[in-house]
N, C-alpha and C positions, 0 to 999 in steps of 0.2 A: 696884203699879199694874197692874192688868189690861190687858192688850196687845189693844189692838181695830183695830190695824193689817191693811191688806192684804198680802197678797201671803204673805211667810214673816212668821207673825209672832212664830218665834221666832229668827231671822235676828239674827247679833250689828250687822248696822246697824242694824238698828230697835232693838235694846236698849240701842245706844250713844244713838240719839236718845232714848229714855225716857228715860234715865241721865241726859241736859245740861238735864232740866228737874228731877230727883231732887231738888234740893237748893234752889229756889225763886226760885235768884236772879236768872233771865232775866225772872221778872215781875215782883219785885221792883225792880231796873231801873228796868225800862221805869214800872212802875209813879210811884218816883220821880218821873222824868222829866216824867211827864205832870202832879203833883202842883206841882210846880214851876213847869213853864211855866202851868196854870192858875190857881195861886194868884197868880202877879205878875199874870197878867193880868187875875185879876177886880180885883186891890186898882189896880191900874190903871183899869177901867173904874168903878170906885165908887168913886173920889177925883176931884178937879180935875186935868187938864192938868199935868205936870209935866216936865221938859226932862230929867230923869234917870231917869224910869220907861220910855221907848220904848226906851234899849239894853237895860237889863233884861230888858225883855218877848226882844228880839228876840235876847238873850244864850242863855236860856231856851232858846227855840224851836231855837236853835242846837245846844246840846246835846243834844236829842232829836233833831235831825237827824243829828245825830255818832254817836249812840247807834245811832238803826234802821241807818242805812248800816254798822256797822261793831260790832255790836252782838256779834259772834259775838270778832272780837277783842279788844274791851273784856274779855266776861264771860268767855274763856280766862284771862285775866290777874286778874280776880278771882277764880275756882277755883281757879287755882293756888296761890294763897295761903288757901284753905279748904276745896274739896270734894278734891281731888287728892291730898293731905297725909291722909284720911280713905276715901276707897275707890277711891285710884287713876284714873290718866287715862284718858281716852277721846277720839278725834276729835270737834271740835267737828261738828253737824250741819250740809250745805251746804240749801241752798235748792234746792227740787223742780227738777228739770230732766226735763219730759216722762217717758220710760218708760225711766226709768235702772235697772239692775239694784241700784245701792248703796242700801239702805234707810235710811242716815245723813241723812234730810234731814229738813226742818223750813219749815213754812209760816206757823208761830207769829206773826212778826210782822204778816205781813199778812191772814191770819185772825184776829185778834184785836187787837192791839195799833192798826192803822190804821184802824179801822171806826169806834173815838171820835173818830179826826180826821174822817173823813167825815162821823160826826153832827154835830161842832163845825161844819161848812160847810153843812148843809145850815141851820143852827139862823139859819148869819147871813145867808143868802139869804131864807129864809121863815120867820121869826121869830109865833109864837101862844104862847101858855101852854100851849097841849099840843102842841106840837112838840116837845121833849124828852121827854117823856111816850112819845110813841111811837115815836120813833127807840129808844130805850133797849130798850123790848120784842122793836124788830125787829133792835137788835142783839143781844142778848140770846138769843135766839132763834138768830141767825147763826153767833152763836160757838158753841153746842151744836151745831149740826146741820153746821158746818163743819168742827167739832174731833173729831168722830167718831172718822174712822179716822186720824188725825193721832198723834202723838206726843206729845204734853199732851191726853189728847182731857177734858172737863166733865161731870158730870152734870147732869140740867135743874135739879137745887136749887142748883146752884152758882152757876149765870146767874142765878138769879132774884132776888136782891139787886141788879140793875142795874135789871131792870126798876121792883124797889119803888121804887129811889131815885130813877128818875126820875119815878115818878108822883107820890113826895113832893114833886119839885121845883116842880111846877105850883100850889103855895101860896104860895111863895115870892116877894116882891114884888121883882121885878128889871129892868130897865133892857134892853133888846135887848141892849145890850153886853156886857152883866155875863151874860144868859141864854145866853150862845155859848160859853160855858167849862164850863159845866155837866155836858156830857159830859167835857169833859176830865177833872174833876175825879172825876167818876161812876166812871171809868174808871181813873184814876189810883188812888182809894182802892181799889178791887175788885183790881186786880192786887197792888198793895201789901198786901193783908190776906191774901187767898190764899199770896205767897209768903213772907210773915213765916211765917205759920200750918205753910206745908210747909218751911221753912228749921228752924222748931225743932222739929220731927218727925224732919228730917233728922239735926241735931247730938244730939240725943239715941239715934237709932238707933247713931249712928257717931261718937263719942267720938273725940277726936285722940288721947291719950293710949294709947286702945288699939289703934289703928290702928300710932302707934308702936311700940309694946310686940309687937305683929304682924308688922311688917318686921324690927327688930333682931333676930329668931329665926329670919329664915328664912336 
């Protein structure tokens, strides 16, 4: 991945933060996550009233909440058992702290990953048929121009299956309630495609077996 970081950008903190997105599984995640709590939630808003769908929903929500707060020791604990075993560890990346000299850091989730919740709210305050539509574009847009010089940074064709899918959405015959997931969902499949897609790039770059075959010799 080309390094389009500031400062040093061939600095082993910035290489460590390339490194914890290497292997896909931090969008992956999140992606998940999002895919989850959207999917309860629509089949929630496009069904009747049910007394066992609202912990669901808020079960859901919960673990994405568990996930962003603490998302860095979650996916430590899943590398361990797959990327680490395969090219060796690295400090997890901390979250920006002003004009810190460490380049280990990472703004990923809230550059990207929290802007579908922001659409999701904006969607259920002022709910049109093209409000999704152009939330999607403008996030779309945000997360390239945001992820720049970041450590996962997009190219603009990469974003741009957010935006299609949200203009596809505006055919779609749906309820306010059921429209306010839309992004989640939008959002939820886009990180989940991207990091299958870079997860099996990765395992095929970097086979366990030879990884093993690698240590026992040294």
């Amino acid at each position: 991945m080309k390094d389009e970081a500031a400062g040093q950008p061939g600095s082993p903190g910035r290489r460590a933060a390339v490194y914890w997105f290497s292997d896909g599984l931090p969008e992956m995640a999140f992606g998940v996550a999002y895919l989850i709590f959207g999917g309860v939630g629509m089949v929630r808003s496009l069904h009747a009233p049910s007394h066992w769908m609202g912990p669901i929903v808020y079960a859901a929500l919960l673990g994405f909440m568990i996930l962003f707060v603490w998302d860095r020791k979650i996916l430590d604990r899943l590398k361990a058992r797959l990327t680490y075993p395969r090219t060796g560890y690295v400090r997890p990346p901390a979250p920006p702290r002003g004009s810190g000299k460490d380049e280990n850091v990472t703004g990923f989730p809230w550059s990207t990953v929290w802007l579908f919740w922001v659409a999701l709210t904006f969607v259920h305050f002022w709910d049109s048929q093209w409000m999704v539509p152009l939330l999607m574009a403008v996030v779309a847009a945000w997360i390239y121009a945001a992820n720049r010089r970041e450590a996962r940074p997009y190219v603009w064709w990469s974003v741009l299956p957010i935006a299609v899918a949200g203009l596809a959405s505006a055919w779609l015959d749906l309820s306010v309630k059921s429209r306010e997931f839309l992004p989640i969902l939008i959002g939820g499949a886009w990180l989940l495609a991207r990091g299958t897609w870079t997860l099996v790039h990765y395992l095929r770059a970097h086979p366990r077996s030879a990884a093993m075959e690698a240590t026992s010799h040294e």
